[in-house]
N, C-alpha and C positions, 0 to 999 in steps of 0.2 A: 104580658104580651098575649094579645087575644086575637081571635077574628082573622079577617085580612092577613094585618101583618106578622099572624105567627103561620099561617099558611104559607106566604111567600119563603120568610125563613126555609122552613120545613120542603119545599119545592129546589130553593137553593140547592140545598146542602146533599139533598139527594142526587140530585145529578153530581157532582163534585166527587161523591162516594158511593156511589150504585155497586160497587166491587161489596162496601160495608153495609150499606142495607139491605141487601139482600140474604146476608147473614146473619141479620136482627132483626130484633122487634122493636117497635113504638114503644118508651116508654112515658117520655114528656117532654117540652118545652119548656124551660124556663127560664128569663130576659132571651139573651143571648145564646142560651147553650141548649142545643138537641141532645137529648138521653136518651140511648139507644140499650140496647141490652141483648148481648149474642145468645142465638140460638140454641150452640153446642157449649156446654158449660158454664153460661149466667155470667161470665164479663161484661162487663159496662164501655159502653165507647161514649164518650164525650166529645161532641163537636161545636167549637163555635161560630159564629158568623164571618169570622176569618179563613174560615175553612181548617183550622189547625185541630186537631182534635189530640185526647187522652183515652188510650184505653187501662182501665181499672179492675185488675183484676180482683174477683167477687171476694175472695178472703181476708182482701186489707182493705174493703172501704171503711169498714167501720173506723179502723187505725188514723185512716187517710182523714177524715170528716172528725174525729177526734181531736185531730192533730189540729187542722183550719179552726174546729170549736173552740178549742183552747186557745189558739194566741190571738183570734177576734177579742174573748171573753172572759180568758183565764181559766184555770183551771176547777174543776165541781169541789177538788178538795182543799182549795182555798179558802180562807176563813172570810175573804171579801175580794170576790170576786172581780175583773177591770171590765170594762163593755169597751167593746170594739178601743183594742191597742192600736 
């Protein structure tokens, strides 16, 4: 998502949640999902074009993104690994 229509996105979702970015920073766009990242303490807000959003707290993304990597791909200590279950 580039250009144009990651701007519009990005204009969306701000109105929507000006309470939440005002207490974040810019961190990226990508397809669908704004990634934001609070000020006071480095939680992650996730919103997507629905307006639904996750916040993430900074100590378990890794757990969290682990977790999604694994049942996409299987697990690293798998002797053969599956691609996207």
């Amino acid at each position: 998502m580039f250009g144009e229509h990651k701007e519009k996105f990005v204009q969306m979702n701000i109105e929507n949640f000006q309470e939440l970015i005002d207490i974040s920073d810019y961190v990226d766009v990508v397809e669908e999902y704004l990634i934001r990242k609070f000020k006071d303490g480095g939680n992650y807000i996730i919103i997507d074009s629905y307006g639904d959003f996750l916040i993430l707290d900074r100590d378990n993304v890794d757990n969290v993104f682990s977790t999604i990597w694994n049942d996409l791909y299987g697990s690293i200590s798998e002797e053969i690994p599956y691609v996207l279950n």
